[in-house]
N, C-alpha and C positions, 0 to 999 in steps of 0.2 A: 437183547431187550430185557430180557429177563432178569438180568444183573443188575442194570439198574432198577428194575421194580423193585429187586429186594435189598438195593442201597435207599431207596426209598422209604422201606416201610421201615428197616434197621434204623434210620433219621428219627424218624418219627418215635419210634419205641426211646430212642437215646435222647431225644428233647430238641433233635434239628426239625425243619421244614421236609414236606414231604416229596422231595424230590430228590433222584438220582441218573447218573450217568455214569458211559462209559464211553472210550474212545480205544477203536480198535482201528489195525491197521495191519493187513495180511494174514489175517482172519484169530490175530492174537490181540487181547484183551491186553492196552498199553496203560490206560490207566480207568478210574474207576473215583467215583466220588458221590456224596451225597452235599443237599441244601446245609450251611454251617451256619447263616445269617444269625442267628438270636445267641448260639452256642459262643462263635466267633466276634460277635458283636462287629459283624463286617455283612453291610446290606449288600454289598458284591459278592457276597461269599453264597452265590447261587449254586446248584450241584455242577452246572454247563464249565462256567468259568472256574470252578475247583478244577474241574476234569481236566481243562485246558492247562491249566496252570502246572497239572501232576506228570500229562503226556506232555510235556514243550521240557520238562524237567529234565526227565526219562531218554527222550532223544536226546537233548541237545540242541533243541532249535525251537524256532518260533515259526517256523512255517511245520503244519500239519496238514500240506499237500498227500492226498492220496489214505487220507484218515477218514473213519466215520465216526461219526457219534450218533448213540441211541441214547435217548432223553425218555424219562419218565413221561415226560408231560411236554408239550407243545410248547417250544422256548420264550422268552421273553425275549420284548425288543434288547436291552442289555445283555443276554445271553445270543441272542441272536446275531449282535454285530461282533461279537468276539467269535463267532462262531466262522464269520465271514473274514475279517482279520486275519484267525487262524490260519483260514484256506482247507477248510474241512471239504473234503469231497461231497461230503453224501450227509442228510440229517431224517433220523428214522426218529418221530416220538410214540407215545402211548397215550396219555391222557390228551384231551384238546383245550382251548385257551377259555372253553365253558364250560368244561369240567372243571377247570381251576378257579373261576368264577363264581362255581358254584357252592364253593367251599370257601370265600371271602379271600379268593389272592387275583385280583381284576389289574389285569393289565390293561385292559380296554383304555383305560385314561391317558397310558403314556404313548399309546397309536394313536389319540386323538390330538394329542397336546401335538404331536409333530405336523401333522393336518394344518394347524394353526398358524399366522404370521406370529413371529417373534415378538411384535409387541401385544397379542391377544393371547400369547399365555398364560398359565396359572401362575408360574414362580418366573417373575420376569428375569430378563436377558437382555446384558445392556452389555453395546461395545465399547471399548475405552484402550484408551494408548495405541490403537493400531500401529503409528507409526514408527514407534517402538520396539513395537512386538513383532515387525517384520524384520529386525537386525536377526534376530533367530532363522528365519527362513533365507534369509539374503545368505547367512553365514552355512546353514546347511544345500542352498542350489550353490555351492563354491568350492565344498568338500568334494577333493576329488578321491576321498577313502574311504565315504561310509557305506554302509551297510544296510542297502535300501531293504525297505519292509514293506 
């Protein structure tokens, strides 16, 4: 945990968001990241999902069964579902989601927006072509080679 606090503060001093992580796995430090959003001009470029991004590298895979990650800060829904994707064992943070609040980075909004029916959301979500757009899934329930996730 303390690795990522001081990928954290390092962010901050360099001009990134004040967040860091790291993802260890048998009790070695596999990879390590800080928030890059405004640096990277990549609003996904959260410290969680760098981290994922650098340990998935590092192995070889996209499953980081039996991994932990320690989070600066209490993850975000988008850090949170990559977290799960992953197949990260274990999630230890530091800060909480009103400490982060209280410093103007409120996620509160995108835990409520989900609460919400689809058509009572902020930035509407509208289906279209489904029938189409199920050739993709029709074509992958048929592969008898891929490479389930």
């Amino acid at each position: 945990m303390r690795e990522a606090i001081k990928l954290a503060s390092e962010s901050v001093r360099n001009g990134g968001g004040p967040f860091g992580a790291v993802i260890v796995k048998d009790g070695e430090i596999i990879a390590g990241s800080s928030n890059s959003v405004t640096i990277d001009n990549d609003p996904t470029a959260h410290a969680e999902v760098n981290t994922i991004r650098k340990a998935c590298q590092r192995l070889g895979t996209f499953d980081l069964s039996g991994c932990v990650i320690y989070t600066s800060c209490e993850p975000c829904p988008m850090c949170l579902g990559a977290i799960y994707w992953a197949r990260i064992s274990r999630i230890y943070y530091g800060n909480t989601r009103k400490d982060a609040r209280d410093i103007e980075f409120a996620d509160d909004f995108i835990y409520e927006e989900l609460d919400r029916p689809m058509d009572a959301r902020t930035v509407p979500i509208i289906p279209m072509l489904r029938d189409e757009a199920l050739e993709s899934f029709r074509l992958w329930s048929e592969k008898e080679d891929k490479t389930e996730y």
